[in-house]
N, C-alpha and C positions, 0 to 999 in steps of 0.2 A: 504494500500500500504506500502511496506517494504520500507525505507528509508537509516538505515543503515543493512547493512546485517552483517557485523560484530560483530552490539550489538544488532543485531536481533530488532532494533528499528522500530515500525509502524508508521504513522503517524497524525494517533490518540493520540500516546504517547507523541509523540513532542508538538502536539497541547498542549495536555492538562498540560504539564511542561508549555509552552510559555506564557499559559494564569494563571498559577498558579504563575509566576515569576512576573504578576501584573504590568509590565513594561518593556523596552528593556534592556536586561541583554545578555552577548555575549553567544555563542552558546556557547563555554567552559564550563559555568553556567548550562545551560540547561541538558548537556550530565553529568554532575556531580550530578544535582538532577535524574537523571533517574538510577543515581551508573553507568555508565558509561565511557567512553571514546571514543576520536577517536582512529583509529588502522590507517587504510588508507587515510582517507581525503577525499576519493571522495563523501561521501555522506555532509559535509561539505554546500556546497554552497545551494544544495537542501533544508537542515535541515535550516539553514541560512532566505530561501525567506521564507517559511512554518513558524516562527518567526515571521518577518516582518508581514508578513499577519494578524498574530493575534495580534500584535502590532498594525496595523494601524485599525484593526476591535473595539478593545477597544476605539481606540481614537472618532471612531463615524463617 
């Protein structure tokens, strides 16, 4: 599933930043390891929970 259409991010790709970041680190971080940016923001809060998720899936 495409998540940001802008940097054409999937969200496989987010996952595997999220989990690669080893801890909760802000999505700014995240879009910056992928060489990235936001442009519009609306994919923001979606990329955001998708985060959380593998943050709270590390913790167990």
């Amino acid at each position: 599933m495409i998540v940001c259409v802008c940097n054409a991010l999937n969200e496989s790709s987010v996952r595997q930043a999220a989990q690669n970041a080893g801890g909760r680190v802000s999505i700014l971080k995240i879009y910056e390891s992928l060489d990235a940016t936001p442009q519009c923001g609306k994919c923001l809060c979606h990329a955001r929970n998708i985060c959380d998720d593998e943050h709270r899936l590390a913790q167990g």
